[in-house]
N, C-alpha and C positions, 0 to 999 in steps of 0.2 A: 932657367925656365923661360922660352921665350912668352911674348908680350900676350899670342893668341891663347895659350893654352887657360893665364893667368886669367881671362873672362871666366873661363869657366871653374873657379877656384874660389871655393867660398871663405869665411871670416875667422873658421877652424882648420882650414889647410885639406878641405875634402874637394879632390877634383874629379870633377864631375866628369865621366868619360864614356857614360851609359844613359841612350836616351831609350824611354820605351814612348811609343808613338800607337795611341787609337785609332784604329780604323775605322768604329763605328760604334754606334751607343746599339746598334742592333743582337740580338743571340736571338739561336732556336732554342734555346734552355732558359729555364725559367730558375735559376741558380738560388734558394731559398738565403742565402748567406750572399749572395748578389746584390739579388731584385727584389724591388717589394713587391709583395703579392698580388698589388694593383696596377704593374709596372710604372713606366716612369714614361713624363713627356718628352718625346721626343724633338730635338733640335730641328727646325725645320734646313731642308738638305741645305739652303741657298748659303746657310749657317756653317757649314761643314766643309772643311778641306777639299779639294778637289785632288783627284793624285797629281797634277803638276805641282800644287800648291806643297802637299804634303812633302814632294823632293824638294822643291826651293827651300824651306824653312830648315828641312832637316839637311839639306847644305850648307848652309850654315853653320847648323852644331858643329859638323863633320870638320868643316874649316879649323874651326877653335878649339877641336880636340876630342869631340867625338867619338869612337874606336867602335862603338855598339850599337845596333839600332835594333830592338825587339817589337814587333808587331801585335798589337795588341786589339781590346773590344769592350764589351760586346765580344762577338765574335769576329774577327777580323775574316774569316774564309765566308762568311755572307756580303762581302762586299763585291759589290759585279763588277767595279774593276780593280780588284784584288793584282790580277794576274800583270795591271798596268802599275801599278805601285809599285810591287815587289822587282820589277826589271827596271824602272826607273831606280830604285833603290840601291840595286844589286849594281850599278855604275860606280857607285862610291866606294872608296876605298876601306869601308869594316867591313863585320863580321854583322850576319841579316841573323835573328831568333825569331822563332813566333811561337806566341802561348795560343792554342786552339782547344777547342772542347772535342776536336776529333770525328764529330758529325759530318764534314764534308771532307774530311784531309784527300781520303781515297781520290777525288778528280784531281786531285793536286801534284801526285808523285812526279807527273815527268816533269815537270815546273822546276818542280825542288829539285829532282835529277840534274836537269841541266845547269842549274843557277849553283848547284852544290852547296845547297843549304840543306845543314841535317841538325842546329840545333833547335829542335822543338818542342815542346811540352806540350801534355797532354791532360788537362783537367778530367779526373774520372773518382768520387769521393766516395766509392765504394763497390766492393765486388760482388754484391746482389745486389740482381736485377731489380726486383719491389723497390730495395731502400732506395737502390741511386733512379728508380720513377721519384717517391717520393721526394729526395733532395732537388730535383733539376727540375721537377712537374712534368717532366713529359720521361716518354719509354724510347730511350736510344741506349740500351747498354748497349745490345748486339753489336749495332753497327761501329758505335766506339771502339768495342771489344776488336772486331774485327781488325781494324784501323790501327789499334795500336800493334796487332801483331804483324803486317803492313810493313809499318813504321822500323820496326827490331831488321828486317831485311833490305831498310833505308840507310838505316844509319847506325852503327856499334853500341850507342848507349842511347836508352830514351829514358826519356826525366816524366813521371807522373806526378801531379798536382792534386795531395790530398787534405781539404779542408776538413779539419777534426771538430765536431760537436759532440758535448756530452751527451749522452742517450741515444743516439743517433746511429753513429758511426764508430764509437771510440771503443766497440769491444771488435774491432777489424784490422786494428794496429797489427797483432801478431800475424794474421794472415797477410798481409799486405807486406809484413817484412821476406815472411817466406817465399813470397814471390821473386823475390834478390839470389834464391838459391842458386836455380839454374839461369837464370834472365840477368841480362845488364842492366836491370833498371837499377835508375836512382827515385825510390820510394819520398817524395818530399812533403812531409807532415807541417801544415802552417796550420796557425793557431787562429780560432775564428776572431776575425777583428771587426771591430766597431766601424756600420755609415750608415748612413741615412735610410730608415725604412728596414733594414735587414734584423730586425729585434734582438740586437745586441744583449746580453748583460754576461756577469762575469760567471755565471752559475752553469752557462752551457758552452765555457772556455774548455777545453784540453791542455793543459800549460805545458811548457821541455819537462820541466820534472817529471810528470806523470807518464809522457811518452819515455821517456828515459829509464823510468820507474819498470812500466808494463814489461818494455824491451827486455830489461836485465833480468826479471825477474821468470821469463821464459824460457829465452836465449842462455840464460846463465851469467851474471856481469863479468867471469873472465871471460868469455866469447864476443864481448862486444866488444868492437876497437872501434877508438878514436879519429878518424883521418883526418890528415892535416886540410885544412879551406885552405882555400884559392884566397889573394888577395881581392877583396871589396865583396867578399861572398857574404849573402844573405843568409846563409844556412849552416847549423853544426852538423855536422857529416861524419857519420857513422857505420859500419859494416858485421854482421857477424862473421865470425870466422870462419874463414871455407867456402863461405857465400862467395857469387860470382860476382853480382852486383852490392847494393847498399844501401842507406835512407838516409837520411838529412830530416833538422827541424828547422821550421823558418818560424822563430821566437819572436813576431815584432812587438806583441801582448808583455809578456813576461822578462824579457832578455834581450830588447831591441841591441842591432848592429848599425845604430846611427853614426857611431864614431868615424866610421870609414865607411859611411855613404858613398856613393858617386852617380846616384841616380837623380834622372827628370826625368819627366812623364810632359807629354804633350795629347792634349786633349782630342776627339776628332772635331772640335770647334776650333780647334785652335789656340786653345788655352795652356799656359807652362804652366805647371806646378811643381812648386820645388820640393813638395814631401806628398806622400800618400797622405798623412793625415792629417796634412792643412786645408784650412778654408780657402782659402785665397788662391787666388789664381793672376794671373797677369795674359792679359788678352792679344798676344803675336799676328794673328790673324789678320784684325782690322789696320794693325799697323800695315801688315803687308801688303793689303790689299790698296792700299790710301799709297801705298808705295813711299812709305818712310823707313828709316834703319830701325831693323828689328833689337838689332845688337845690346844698345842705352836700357832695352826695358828687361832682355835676358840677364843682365851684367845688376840690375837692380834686383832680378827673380833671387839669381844664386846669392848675391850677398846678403838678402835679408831672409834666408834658410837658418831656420832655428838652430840649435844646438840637438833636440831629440822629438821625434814624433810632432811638429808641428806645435810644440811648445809642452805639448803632453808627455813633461820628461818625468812622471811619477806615475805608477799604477795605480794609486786612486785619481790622479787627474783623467786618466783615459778610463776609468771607471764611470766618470762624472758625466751623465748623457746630453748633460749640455754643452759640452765639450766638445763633443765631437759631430750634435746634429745637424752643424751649420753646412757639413763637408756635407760632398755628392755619395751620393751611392754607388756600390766599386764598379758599374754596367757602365758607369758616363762617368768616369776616372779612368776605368782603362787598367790591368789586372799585372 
């Protein structure tokens, strides 16, 4: 293994090769498992990457090993210059993702046409119209709707982003999988997780079990299969049979896949963080700008990366709300 990759190789042999990058603490959605209800204050811009900034840093990673760069927010298609990022980006030698809420994609297609970017996700937590106002506070199913089907004549497979709450949404599992029948989607059930301001507790989790429970108990459990994950995949990945597409759970509540991690996250301040639900952050930014090597303080980020969850390697420790209050709320973490 040469010298560069080994920065980015942390103390348990997890190398990191996937950076997701915020574009902006901004959304037109008001995401109830996001945002607090009173939203959050925003960084002032002066604070905030610049998209030359955002490719110099993330050339870097790219240097050291890199492969991945996902676009993230807030919502990252509110950034006016979006369109200057993503082609500076799109010079680098990986592969460009971006997680969206789908509200703007549509001006976006020939962008992604030309740049041949189609791995995209689509955050949508429900297939009525009322609940998913109530969940997001504002009324965009339609245009969502619309946008993802858009999306299926973009690109072969599209990946949806469904956050499961009990009372909520969690009697929409079956219908959500049926949508796998005739469609390529990958249905992706994450588990509600704990930050700041989002009124976390364990009573309005959906755990893998019970998503796995509902599935079989519909489906049939000889009709479910198992599919094999990808290497460093976040998700168990499942299909009924016959079906076109599939669903996946993203367990980081009950079933975390810290073991073969290989994710950072970079703030739109400019902050590394080595795990979703750590406190801590290490500020790249300021070095960058002071025009010092960034390198000494990412090589410090990835080696003092926990072993699980940002130290939260027990379900009642990520139960424990002081645990986890110190972290940002997932708008200004970046999703």
């Amino acid at each position: 293994m040469n010298k560069q990759v080994k920065l980015l190789t942390d103390t348990y042999n997890r190398e990191h090769t996937y950076l997701r990058i915020s574009l902006t603490e901004k959304c037109n959605l008001r995401c109830t498992y996001c945002m607090p209800s009173e939203g959050i204050p925003l960084t002032p811009r002066t604070h905030l990457m610049t998209a030359d900034e955002v490719y110099e840093i993330a050339k870097v990673f790219v240097k050291n090993g890199v492969t991945k760069i996902r676009l993230t927010g807030g919502e990252p298609l509110v950034r006016k210059d979006f369109e200057t990022v993503v082609r500076k980006l799109a010079t680098l030698n990986v592969e460009i993702a971006i997680t969206t809420n789908g509200i703007l994609l549509e001006r976006y297609f020939p962008l992604l046409r030309e740049l041949n970017i189609t791995n995209i996700t689509i955050s949508i937590d429900s297939l009525n119209s009322d609940k998913n106002a109530l969940i997001t506070r504002r009324n965009q199913f339609k245009t969502v709707w619309k946008n993802i089907s858009l999306l299926q004549e973009h690109t072969e497979q599209v990946k949806l982003n469904v956050v499961l709450m009990k009372g909520v949404n969690d009697d929409e599992i079956v219908d959500l999988i049926k949508l796998t029948q005739h469609n390529n989607f990958i249905i992706r059930f994450i588990e509600f997780m704990p930050f700041d301001g989002n009124q976390w507790n364990t009573d309005k989790l959906v755990s893998q079990n019970e998503i796995i429970t509902t599935s079989s108990n519909y489906f049939n459990a000889h009709n479910i299969i198992r599919e094999k994950d990808k290497p460093n995949d976040t998700s168990r990945n499942y299909s009924v049979k016959g079906y076109k597409g599939s669903f996946s759970i993203i367990s980081s509540v009950t079933n975390p896949f810290c073991d073969s991690c290989n994710r950072i996250r970079l703030t739109a301040n400019g902050k590394l963080k080595n795990c979703l639900f750590s406190a801590n952050e290490t500020s790249l930014l300021d070095d960058y700008r002071a025009k010092k090597d960034i390198l000494p303080k990412v090589k410090l980020a990835i080696l003092t990366k926990l072993k699980a969850r940002g130290g939260m390697d027990t379900f009642e420790k990520i139960s424990d709300s002081k645990l986890h209050s110190d972290n940002r709320s997932m708008i200004a973490i970046g999703g």
